[in-house]
C-alpha positions, 0 to 999 in steps of 0.5 A: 697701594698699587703703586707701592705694589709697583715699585716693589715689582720694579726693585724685585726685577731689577738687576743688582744682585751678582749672579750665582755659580749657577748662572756663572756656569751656565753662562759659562756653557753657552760661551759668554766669558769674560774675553779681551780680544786685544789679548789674543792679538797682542800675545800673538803679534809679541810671539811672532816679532819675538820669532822673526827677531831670532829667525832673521838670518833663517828667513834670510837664506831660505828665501835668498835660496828661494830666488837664487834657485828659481833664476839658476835652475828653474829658468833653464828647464823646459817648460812642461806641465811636468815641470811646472808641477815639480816646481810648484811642489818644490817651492811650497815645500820650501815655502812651508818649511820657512813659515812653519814655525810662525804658525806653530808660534802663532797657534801656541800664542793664540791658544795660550792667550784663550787658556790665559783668559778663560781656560779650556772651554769647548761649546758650540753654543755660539755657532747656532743658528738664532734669529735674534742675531739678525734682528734689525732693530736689535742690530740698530740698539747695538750701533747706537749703544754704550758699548759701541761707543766704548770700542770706537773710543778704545779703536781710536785710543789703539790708532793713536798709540800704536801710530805714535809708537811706530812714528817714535821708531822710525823717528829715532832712526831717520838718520839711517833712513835719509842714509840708504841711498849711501848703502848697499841693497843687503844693508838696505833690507837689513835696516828695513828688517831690524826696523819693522822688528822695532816697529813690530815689537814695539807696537805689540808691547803698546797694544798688550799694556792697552788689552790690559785695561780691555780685558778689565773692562770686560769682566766689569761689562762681563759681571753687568750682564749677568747680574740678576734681580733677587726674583731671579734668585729665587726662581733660580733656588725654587728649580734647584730646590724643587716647586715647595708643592712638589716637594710636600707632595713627595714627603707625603707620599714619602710618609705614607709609604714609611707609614705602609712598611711599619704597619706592614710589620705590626703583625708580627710584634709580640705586643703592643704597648699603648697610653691607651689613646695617644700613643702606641708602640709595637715591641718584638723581641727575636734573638736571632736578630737583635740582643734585646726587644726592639721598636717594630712599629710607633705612632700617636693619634690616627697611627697610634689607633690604626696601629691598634686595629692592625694588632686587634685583627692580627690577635697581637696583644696590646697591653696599656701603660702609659709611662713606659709607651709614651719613654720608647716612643720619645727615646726609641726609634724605628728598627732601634733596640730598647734602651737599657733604662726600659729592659725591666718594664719590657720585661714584665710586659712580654713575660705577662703576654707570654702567660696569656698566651699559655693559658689560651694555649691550654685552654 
């Protein structure tokens, strides 16, 4: 028996149930999503070959200019700090005017590739200071885990096709290579230029159909990690839903102040209608409020007896009749008017216990 006890705390532990929305966004706000950094990596280098490849003839002239300025005007100038300042100034300037759209390219795709994948998501979860991440031996279970065998397979697997495809480049141009030494220095850099924009291309593309498969096999390691055993959805649905002792401990406390307020209005009913144990039912009838006679207080059993007590002590007359007090406490609700089919029988009974009342009036 205990075993069977046993197992069945094994299987209830067990993750084999997917995570719910809940878990799904708190994991969410504590940065663990779904992330190939391949993606970002291959989005970025693509963008930025593709850049380099319209802005060749711009990098150019602006570098070129670079050089022809610093050995045609700089070189003649006295050397002071002075001077060395401007020229520092100037040449950043120069410098970050050339560079500055491969940055923004670069911010763009990197930003693109996150909203891509993910979405926006901004948390500083990750960057808290725990001392989990510095545990040894949990350090030592990473390097020697399934997941760390699969980035060694997938390094290697981007080594080899990325080196195979910018081999296949220069492959295809070792004609032109093995004819530099007939070319001038401009046609020279050209070739080196347009071949590592092959290369470059090229290497992005092969890079990006590889993050493809790693991006899968992140939401497949992604929903692993988040799964959740069914005692886990449990416990997950009792905090959501609120401890069930809690919770009958408000709806009781909820009852008992319901119970307060209706006794509370019992004593100003015009009567009281009982069965004469079971049921009562507390009646009042103003016109400025409702068209008709309406349902102040009800209860059966203990309410009904305690209902009964609260119109003795206030001199509310309390009249017996058993069909109709068991008809408005079946079809009438609290604070409800009567129904059309008990007008007649509710009638009757004020018009008696206003006579009483005149006759105690007079005597």
């Amino acid at each position: 028996m205990k075993l069977l006890d046993l197992d069945l705390q094994f299987f209830a532990q067990e993750k084999t149930e997917k995570a719910t929305p809940k878990k799904r966004r708190d994991s969410r706000k504590k940065g663990q999503v779904a992330k190939s950094q391949d993606v970002n990596t291959a989005i970025l280098l693509l963008m930025v070959f593709i850049l380099l490849l319209f802005m060749g003839q711009f990098l150019n002239r602006s570098f070129t200019g670079i050089y022809v300025n610093s050995f045609t005007e700089y070189i003649h100038q006295d050397l002071t700090i002075p001077v060395l300042q401007d020229i520092l100034l100037e040449t950043t300037a120069e410098t970050l005017k050339v560079l500055a759209p491969i940055m923004a390219a670069a911010i763009v795709a990197g930003v693109g590739a996150n909203l891509l994948q993910i979405g926006f998501l901004f948390t500083v979860e990750p960057l808290k200071f725990d001392l989990k991440k510095i545990d040894p031996i949990k350090g030592a279970k990473k390097i020697f885990s399934v997941r760390a065998l699969v980035e060694l397979v997938k390094s290697l697997l981007k080594i080899s096709v990325i080196g195979f495809v910018t081999f296949f480049v220069l492959w295809l141009n070792k004609d032109d290579m093995l004819m530099l030494a007939l070319k001038s220095a401009d046609q020279s850099i050209a070739f080196f230029g347009q071949t590592t924009l092959a290369m470059g291309i090229a290497a992005s593309l092969a890079l990006l159909v590889i993050s493809v498969f790693d991006y899968a096999y992140q939401r497949y390691d992604y929903e692993k990690n988040i799964r959740m055993s069914k005692q886990d959805i449990k416990d997950e649905h009792k905090n959501i839903e609120g401890d069930p002792l809690i919770k009958s401990k408000i709806k009781e406390r909820q009852r008992q102040m319901s119970m307060q307020r209706m006794m509370s209005e019992v004593p100003e009913a015009d009567v009281v209608i009982t069965n004469p144990t079971h049921y009562s039912v507390a009646i009042k009838y103003d016109e400025d409020q409702f068209d008709a006679p309406f349902v102040v207080a009800k209860g059966v059993d203990y309410i009904a007896l305690k209902i009964r007590e609260v119109a003795k002590a206030h001199d509310i007359a309390i009249v017996e009749n058993r069909q109709l007090a068991r008809g408005l406490y079946h079809d009438v609700e609290i604070g409800e008017e009567i129904h059309e089919e008990f007008f007649q029988a509710v009638a009757e009974v004020l018009a008696y216990v206003y006579r009483m009342e005149q006759r105690n009036v007079k005597q």
